[in-house]
C-alpha positions as CSV (number, residue, x, y, z in Angstrom):
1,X,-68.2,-38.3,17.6
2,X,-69.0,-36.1,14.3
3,X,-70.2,-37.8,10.8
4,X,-70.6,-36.4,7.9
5,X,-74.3,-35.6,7.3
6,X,-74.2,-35.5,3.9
7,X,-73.2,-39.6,4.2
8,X,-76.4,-40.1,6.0
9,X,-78.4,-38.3,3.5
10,X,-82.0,-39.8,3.3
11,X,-85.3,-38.3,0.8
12,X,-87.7,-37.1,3.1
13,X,-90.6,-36.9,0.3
14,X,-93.6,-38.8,1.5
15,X,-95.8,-38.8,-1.2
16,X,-93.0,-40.4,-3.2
17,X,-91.7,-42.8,-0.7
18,X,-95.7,-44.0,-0.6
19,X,-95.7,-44.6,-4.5
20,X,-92.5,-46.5,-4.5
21,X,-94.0,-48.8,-1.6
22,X,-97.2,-49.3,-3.5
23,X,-95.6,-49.8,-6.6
24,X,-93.1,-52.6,-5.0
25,X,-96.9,-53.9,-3.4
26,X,-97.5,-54.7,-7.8
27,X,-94.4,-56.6,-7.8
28,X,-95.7,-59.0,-5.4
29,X,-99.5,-58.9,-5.5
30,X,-100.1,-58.2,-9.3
31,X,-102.7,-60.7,-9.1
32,X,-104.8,-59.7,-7.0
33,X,-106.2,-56.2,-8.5
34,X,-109.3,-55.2,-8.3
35,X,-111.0,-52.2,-10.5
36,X,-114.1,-50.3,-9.6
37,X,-117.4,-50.7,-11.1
38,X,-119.4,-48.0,-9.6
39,X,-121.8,-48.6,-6.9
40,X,-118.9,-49.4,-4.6
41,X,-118.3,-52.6,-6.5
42,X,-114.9,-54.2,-7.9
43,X,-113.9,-56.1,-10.1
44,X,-111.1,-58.9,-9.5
45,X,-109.5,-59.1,-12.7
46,X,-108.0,-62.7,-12.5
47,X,-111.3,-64.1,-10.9
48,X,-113.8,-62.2,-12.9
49,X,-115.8,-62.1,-9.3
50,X,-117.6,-58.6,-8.2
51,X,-116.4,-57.6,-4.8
52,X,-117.0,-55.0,-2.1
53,X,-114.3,-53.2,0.0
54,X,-114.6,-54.8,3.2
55,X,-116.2,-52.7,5.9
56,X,-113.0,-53.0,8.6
57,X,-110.6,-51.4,5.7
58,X,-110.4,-47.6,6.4
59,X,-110.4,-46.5,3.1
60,X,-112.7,-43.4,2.6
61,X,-112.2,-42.4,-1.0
62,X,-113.1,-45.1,-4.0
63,X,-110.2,-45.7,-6.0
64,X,-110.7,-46.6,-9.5
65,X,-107.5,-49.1,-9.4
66,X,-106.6,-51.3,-5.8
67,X,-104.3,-53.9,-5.1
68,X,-105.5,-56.3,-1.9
69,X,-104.7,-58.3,0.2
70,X,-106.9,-60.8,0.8
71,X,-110.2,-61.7,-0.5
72,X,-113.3,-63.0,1.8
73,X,-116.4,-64.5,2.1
74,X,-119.2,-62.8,4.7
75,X,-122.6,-62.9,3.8
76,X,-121.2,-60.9,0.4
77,X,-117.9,-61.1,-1.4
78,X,-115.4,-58.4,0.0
79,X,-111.4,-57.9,-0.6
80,X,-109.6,-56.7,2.4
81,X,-106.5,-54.5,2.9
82,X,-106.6,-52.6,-0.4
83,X,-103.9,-50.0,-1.3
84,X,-104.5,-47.6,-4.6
85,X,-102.6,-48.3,-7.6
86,X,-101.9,-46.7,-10.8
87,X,-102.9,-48.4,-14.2
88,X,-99.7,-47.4,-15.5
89,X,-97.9,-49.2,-12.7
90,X,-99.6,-52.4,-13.9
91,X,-98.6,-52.1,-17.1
92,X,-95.1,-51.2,-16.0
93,X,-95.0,-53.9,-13.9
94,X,-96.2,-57.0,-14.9
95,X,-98.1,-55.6,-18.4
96,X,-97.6,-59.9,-19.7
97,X,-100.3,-60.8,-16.9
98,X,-102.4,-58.3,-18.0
99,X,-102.7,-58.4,-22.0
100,X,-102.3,-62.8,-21.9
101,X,-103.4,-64.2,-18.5
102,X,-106.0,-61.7,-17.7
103,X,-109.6,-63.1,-18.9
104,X,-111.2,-60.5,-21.4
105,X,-113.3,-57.6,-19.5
106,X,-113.5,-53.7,-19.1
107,X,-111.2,-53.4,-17.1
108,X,-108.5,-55.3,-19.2
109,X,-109.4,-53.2,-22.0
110,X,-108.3,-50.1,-20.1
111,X,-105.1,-51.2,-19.4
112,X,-104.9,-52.2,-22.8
113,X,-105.5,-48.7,-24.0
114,X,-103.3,-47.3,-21.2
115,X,-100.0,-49.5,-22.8
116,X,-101.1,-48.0,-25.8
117,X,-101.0,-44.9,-24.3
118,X,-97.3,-45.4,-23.0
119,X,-96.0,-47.3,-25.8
120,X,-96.7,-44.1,-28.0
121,X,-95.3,-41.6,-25.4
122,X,-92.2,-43.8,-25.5
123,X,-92.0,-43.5,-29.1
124,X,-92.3,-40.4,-29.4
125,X,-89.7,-39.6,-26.8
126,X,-87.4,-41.9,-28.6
127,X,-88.6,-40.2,-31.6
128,X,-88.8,-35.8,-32.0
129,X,-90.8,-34.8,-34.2
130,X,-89.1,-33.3,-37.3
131,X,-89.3,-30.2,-39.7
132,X,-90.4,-30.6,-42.9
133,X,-87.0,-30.2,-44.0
134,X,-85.8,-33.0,-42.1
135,X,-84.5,-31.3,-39.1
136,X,-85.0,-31.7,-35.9
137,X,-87.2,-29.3,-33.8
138,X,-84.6,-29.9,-30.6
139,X,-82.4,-26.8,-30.2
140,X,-78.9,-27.2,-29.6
141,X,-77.6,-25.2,-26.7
């Protein structure tokens, strides 16, 4: 029995096969983001409540940006299961929770200045920059 490999073709890149996965996590869990403070402390957007990565999440680096899981109560405040996210995957995603549901903080304003950010990368992609004369820098080939 022979089949045609190129039929069963699959992407082998990891890194990129993670960031789809945690950017499908957004779709889901946009709520529950959580931004660091410094100190080891986060920030849960929606709830306005400071927060600790749980000790029993593996999670060695201190990502500016997480998505969790859960959120619970020990003797302090901790979110459980966090994953690292993007800011511009927030903004991609679900940028109306952000900029109208989202109480005003720090963190909000960041993502605020991030979809600024994109917005004007966007423009300017639909938008080259032109000569002085009025033509366009783009070369033609």
């Amino acid at each position: 029995m022979c089949r045609d490999s190129a039929q069963f073709s699959l992407d082998f890149n990891a890194n990129q096969r993670q960031e789809d996965i945690r950017q499908d996590l957004i779709s889901g869990f946009f709520v529950q983001i959580a931004h660091s403070e410094g100190f080891g402390n986060y920030l849960i957007l929606r709830e306005q409540q400071m927060v600790k990565i749980h000790a029993s999440t593996a999670h060695d680096r201190k990502p500016k940006w997480v998505i969790y899981h859960e959120s619970v109560q020990t003797f302090k405040n901790c979110i459980r299961t966090v994953t690292k996210v993007e800011p511009e995957w927030l903004m991609s995603i679900a940028p109306h929770f952000y900029m109208d549901s989202c109480p005003p903080c720090y963190p909000r304003s960041l993502l605020k200045k991030v979809m600024s950010e994109m917005q004007t990368a966007e423009q300017s992609e639909c938008h080259p920059e032109t000569t002085e004369a009025g033509e366009s820098n783009d070369q033609e080939w």
